[in-house]
N, C-alpha and C positions, 0 to 999 in steps of 0.2 A: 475323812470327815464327810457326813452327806450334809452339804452345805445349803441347800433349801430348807432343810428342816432347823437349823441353826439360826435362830432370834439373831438380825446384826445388833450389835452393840450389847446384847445380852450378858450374862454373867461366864455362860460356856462359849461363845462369843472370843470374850476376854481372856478369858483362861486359856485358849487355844493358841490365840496370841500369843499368850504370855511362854507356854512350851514351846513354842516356833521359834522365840526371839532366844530359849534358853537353847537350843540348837536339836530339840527332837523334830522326826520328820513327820510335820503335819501336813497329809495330802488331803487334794480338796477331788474327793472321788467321783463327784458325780460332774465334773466339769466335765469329764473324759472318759464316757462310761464304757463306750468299747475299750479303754486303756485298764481300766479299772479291773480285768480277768489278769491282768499280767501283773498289778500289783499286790504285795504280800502286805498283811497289814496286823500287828497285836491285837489293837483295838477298833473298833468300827463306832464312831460317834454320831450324834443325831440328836435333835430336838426331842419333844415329846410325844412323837409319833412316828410306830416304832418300824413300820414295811423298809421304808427306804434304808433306814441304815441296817437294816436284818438284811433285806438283799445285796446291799456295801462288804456284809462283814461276810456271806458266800461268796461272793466275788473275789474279794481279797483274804479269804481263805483267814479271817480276824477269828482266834479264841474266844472275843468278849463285845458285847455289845455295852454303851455309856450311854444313856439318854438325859434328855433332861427334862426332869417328868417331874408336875405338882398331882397332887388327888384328882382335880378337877382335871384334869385333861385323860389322865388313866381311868376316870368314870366313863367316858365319854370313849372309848376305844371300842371298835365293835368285833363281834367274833373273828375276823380274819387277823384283826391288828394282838386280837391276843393271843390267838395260834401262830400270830408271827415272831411274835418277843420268844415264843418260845422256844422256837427254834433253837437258838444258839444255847440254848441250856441241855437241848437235847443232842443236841451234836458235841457235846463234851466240852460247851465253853459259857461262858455265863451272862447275865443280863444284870446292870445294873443302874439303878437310876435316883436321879438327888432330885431333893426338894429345890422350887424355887429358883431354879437355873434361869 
């Protein structure tokens, strides 16, 4: 999880929570970022703004990028932030993001 970009008390917030407490391993990746090349990760999570957890999910070597992303905030992405979401779609893993998180 890139834990700066994560709303506290938000909806993905909670939901992370909630997987931690059901006993999956939610690491909080950017605490420990030189640690963060040694760890393996499915998913690379993140707020609505998408650099930091796109370079979470290279680092942890993640299939799939999670964000949480309304209209307004994906308006507002500038050329880098959408060449970066794209990445992980182009390296064989996907991008995907919910309303209202």
């Amino acid at each position: 999880m890139h834990r700066r970009s994560v709303v506290p008390g938000g909806r993905l917030a909670v939901a992370l929570a909630g997987l931690a407490e059901r006993g999956h391993a939610v690491t909080d990746g950017d605490r420990a970022p030189a640690a963060a090349g040694r760890l393996e990760a499915d998913v690379a999570i993140g707020g609505g703004r998408p650099l930091g957890p796109a370079w979470l999910a290279a680092m942890t070597r993640a299939r799939a990028i999670v964000l949480a992303l309304d209209a307004a905030t994906h308006r507002r992405w500038n050329p880098l932030e959408r060449g970066g979401a794209g990445l992980g779609a182009r390296a064989g893993g996907a991008v995907a993001a919910g309303t209202g998180c």
